[in-house]
C-alpha positions in Angstrom: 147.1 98.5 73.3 148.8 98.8 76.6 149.5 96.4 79.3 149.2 97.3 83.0 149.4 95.0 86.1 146.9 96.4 88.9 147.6 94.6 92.4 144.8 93.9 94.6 145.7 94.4 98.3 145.5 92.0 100.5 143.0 93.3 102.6 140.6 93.6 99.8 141.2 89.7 98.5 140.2 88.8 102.1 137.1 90.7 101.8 135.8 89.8 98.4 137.4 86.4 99.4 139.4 86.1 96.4 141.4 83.0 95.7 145.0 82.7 94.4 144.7 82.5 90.7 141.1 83.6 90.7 139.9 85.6 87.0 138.9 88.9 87.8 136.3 91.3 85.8 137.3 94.9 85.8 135.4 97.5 83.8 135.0 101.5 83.9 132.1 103.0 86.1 131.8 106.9 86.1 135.2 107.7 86.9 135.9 104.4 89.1 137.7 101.8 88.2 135.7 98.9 89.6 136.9 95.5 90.1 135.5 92.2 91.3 135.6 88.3 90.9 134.1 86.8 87.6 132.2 84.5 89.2 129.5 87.7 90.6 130.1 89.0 86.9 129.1 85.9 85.0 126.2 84.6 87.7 123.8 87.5 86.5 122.7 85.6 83.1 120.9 87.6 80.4 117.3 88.9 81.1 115.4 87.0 78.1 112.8 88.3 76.5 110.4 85.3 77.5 110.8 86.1 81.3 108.7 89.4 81.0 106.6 89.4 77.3 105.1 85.7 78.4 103.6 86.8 81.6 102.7 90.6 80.2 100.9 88.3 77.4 99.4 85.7 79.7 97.7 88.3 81.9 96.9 90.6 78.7 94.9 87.8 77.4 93.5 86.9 80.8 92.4 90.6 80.6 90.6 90.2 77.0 88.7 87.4 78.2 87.1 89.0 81.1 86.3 92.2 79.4 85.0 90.3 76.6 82.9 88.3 79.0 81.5 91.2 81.2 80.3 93.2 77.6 82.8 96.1 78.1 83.5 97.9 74.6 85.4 101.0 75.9 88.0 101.5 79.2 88.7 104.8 80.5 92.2 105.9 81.1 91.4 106.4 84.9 89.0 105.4 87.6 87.0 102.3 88.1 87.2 99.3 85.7 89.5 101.4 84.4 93.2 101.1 82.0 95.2 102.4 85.1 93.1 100.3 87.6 94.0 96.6 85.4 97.4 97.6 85.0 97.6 98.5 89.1 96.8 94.6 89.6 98.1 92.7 86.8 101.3 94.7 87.2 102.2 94.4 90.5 100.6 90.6 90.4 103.6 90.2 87.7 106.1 91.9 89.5 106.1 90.2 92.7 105.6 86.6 91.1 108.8 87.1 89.0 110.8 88.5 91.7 109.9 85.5 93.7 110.9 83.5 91.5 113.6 85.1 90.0 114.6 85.0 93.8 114.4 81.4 94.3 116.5 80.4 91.2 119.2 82.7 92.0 119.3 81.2 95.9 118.7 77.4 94.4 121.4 77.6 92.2 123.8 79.6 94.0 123.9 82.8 91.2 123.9 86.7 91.5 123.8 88.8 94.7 120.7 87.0 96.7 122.7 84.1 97.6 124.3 86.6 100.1 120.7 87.1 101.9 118.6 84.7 103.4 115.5 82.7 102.7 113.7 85.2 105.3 114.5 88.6 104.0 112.4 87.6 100.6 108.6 88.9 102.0 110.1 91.6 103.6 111.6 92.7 100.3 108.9 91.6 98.2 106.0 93.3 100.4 108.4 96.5 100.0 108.5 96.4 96.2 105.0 95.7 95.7 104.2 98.3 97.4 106.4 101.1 96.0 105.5 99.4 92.7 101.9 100.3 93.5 102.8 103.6 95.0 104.7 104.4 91.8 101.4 103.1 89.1 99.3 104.9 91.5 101.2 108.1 91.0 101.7 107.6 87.8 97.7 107.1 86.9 97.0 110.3 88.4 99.9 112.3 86.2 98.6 111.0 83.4 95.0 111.5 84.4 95.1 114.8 84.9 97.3 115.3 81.4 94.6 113.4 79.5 91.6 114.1 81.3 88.3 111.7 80.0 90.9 109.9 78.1 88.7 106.8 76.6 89.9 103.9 75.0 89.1 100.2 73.1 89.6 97.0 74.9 92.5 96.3 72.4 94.0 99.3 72.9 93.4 99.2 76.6 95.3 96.2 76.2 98.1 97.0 74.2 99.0 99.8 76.9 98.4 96.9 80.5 100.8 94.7 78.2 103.4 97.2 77.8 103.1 97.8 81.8 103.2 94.4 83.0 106.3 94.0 80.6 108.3 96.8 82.0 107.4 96.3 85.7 108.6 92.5 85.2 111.3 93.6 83.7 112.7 95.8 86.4 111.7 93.2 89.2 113.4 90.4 87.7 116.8 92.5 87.3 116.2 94.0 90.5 116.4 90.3 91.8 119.2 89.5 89.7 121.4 92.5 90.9 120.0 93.3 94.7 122.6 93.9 97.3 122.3 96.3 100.1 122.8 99.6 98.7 119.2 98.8 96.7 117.8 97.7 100.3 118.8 101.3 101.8 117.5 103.0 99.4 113.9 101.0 99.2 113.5 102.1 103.1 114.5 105.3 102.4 112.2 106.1 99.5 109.6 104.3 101.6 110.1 106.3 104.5 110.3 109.7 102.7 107.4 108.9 99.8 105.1 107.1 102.5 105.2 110.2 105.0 105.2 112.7 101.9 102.1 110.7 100.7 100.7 110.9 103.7 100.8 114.7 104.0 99.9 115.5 100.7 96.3 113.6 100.6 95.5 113.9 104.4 92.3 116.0 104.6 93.6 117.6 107.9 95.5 120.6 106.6 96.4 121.8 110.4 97.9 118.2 111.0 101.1 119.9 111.7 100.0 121.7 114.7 99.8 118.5 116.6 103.0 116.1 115.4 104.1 113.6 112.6 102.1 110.8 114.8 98.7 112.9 113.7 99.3 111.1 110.0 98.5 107.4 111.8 95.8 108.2 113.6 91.9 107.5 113.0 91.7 111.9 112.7 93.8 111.4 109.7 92.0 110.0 106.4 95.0 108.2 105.1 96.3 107.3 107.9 97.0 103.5 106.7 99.5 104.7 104.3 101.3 106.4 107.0 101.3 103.2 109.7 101.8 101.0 106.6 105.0 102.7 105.3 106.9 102.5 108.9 105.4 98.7 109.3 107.4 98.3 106.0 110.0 100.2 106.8 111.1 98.2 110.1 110.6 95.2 108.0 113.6 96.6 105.5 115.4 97.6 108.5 115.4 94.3 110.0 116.4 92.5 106.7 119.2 94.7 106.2 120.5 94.5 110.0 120.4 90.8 109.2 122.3 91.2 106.3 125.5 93.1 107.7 125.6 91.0 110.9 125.8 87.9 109.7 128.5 89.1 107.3 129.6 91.0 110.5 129.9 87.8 112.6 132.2 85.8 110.7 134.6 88.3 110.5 133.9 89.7 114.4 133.0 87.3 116.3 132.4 88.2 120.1 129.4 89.3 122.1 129.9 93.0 121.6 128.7 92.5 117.7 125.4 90.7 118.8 124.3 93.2 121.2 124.6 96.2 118.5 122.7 93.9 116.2 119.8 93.4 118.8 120.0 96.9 119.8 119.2 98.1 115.8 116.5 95.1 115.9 115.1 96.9 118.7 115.0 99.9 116.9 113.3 98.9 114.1 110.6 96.9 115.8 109.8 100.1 117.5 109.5 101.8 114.3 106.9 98.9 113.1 105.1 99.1 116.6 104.5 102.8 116.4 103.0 102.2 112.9 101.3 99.2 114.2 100.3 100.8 117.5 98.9 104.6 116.1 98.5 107.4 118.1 94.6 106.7 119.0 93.4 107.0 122.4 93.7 103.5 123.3 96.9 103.2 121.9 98.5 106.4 123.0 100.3 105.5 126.1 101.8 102.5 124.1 102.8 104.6 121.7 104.5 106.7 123.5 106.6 104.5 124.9 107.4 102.7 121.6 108.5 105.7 120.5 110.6 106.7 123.5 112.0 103.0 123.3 113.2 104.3 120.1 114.6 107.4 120.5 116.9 105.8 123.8 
C-alpha cells in the first residue's frame, strides 16, 4: 500500500473551519475524491433497527385493534378503508414524528448536518416532506391499483404490507434528518414545484386550462386547485428556509448591508410565491394577485 500526502488549501480549511491537527475522513464518491472533518463523519450514528420496526409495529398493532374492533375480515388494496388508505396515514404519521425527533436530537446534542439550520426551518421542512411523502403513497396506490385491480386482502395480510410501509418511510425520514443539508432542500422545492404543478394538470378536469394561464390551476374553475396553491404555499416556505440558511452562513463571512438587502429581496420573492398560492386567481382575489405576481417578477 501506498502513501500519499494530499494538502488542503487554505481557503478550503477556512471554509470547512478546519483546525490545525484536525483528523480528516476522506473516501471515494463516483470519481471524486471527497474530503471532510471526522467530526461531520462520525456525528451521523448508525440507523438502528428499533428506530423504524418499533413504530411500524406500534401503529401495525394499533391498526389490528381497530379493524378487529369495527368487524372488518377483508381490506381492499385501494379505496376507502382501504390497505393503501391506512398506510397513507400511519405512514406519513410515522414519518413526520421521527423526523421531528430525529431533528431534535441531532440539534440537542450538536450531531449531523441540522445543527447547521435553525429551530425554525423544522415545519417548514417537515410540512414539505409530509407532503411529498403523501404525494409519493398517493401515486404509488394508484400504480399499483390499476396493476392489481379488486386486489382483496386479510387483515393480517393487510397488515403485514402497512408494516413494511411505515418501516421504510421511517426509515428514509430519519436518515433524511440525519444527512439533510441544502442540496436535499433545493431539490424538495424543486420536486414540489415541478410534481405539484404536473399534478395539478394531470387530474384538473378543465382540459382547455391552458388557454387561459398557469394561475387557472389555483382557481375555484379548477377542481384541484388546492394542490396547486398548496405546492407554491410550500414551496415559498422551502424557499425561505433555504434563504435563511445561506445568509446566515453568508453573514459571518460578509458582513455589510449589501448582504442583508439581497437576503430580504429573495424573502420577498418567496413570500410572493406563497401569496399567489395563498391569494388564487378568483375574482375577488385577482387584482391582488396580480400584483403579487408582478411583485415577483420585478
Amino acid at each position: 500500500m501506498k502513501n500519499y500526502r494530499v494538502e488542503v488549501p487554505k481557503v478550503a480549511q477556512d471554509q470547512l473551519e478546519i483546525k490545525d491537527g484536525e483528523p480528516l475522513a476522506m473516501w471515494v464518491e463516483g470519481n471524486q475524491l471527497v474530503i471532510r472533518p471526522l467530526r461531520l463523519a462520525d456525528s451521523l450514528s448508525q440507523i438502528k433497527l428499533r428506530w423504524y420496526f418499533g413504530p411500524a409495529l406500534v401503529l401495525t398493532l394499533l391498526f389490528y385493534a381497530d379493524m378487529i374492533n369495527q368487524g372488518y375480515h377483508l381490506l381492499p388494496l385501494v379505496g376507502g378503508d382501504s390497505v393503501a388508505l391506512a398506510s397513507l396515514y400511519l405512514a406519513t404519521l410515522s414519518g413526520l414524528l421521527a423526523f421531528a425527533s430525529t431533528f431534535i436530537s441531532q440539534k440537542r446534542h450538536h450531531r449531523g448536518r441540522a445543527q447547521e439550520f435553525s429551530w425554525r426551518a423544522m415545519i417548514s421542512i417537515m410540512v414539505a416532506c409530509g407532503t411529498i411523502t403523501a404525494f409519493s403513497l398517493v401515486a404509488g396506490a394508484w400504480l399499483v391499483g390499476s396493476l392489481f385491480h379488486g386486489a382483496v386482502f386479510d387483515i393480517y395480510t393487510a397488515g403485514a404490507l402497512i408494516f413494511l410501509v411505515i418501516a421504510m418511510v421511517t426509515y428514509i425520514m430519519i436518515n433524511l434528518a440525519m444527512t439533510i443539508f441544502p442540496g436535499v432542500i433545493t431539490n424538495l422545492m424543486t420536486f414540489m414545484i415541478i410534481g405539484g404543478v404536473f399534478f395539478s394538470m394531470l387530474t384538473n378536469s378543465n382540459k382547455d386550462w391552458w388557454r387561459h394561464n398557469f394561475s387557472f390551476l389555483g382557481t375555484a374553475n379548477s377542481s384541484n386547485s388546492w394542490q396547486f396553491n398548496i405546492t407554491l404555499i410550500f414551496s415559498a416556505m422551502l424557499m425561505l428556509t433555504l434563504i435563511d440558511y445561506l445568509f446566515v452562513n453568508l453573514s459571518k463571512k460578509y458582513p455589510g448591508w449589501r448582504v442583508q438587502v439581497t437576503r430580504w429581496l429573495l424573502s420577498l420573492m418567496a413570500a410572493c410565491l406563497g401569496g399567489v398560492g395563498l391569494f388564487p386567481n378568483d375574482p375577488r382575489f385577482h387584482l391582488l394577485h396580480d400584483r403579487i405576481a408582478m411583485w415577483m417578477g420585478l
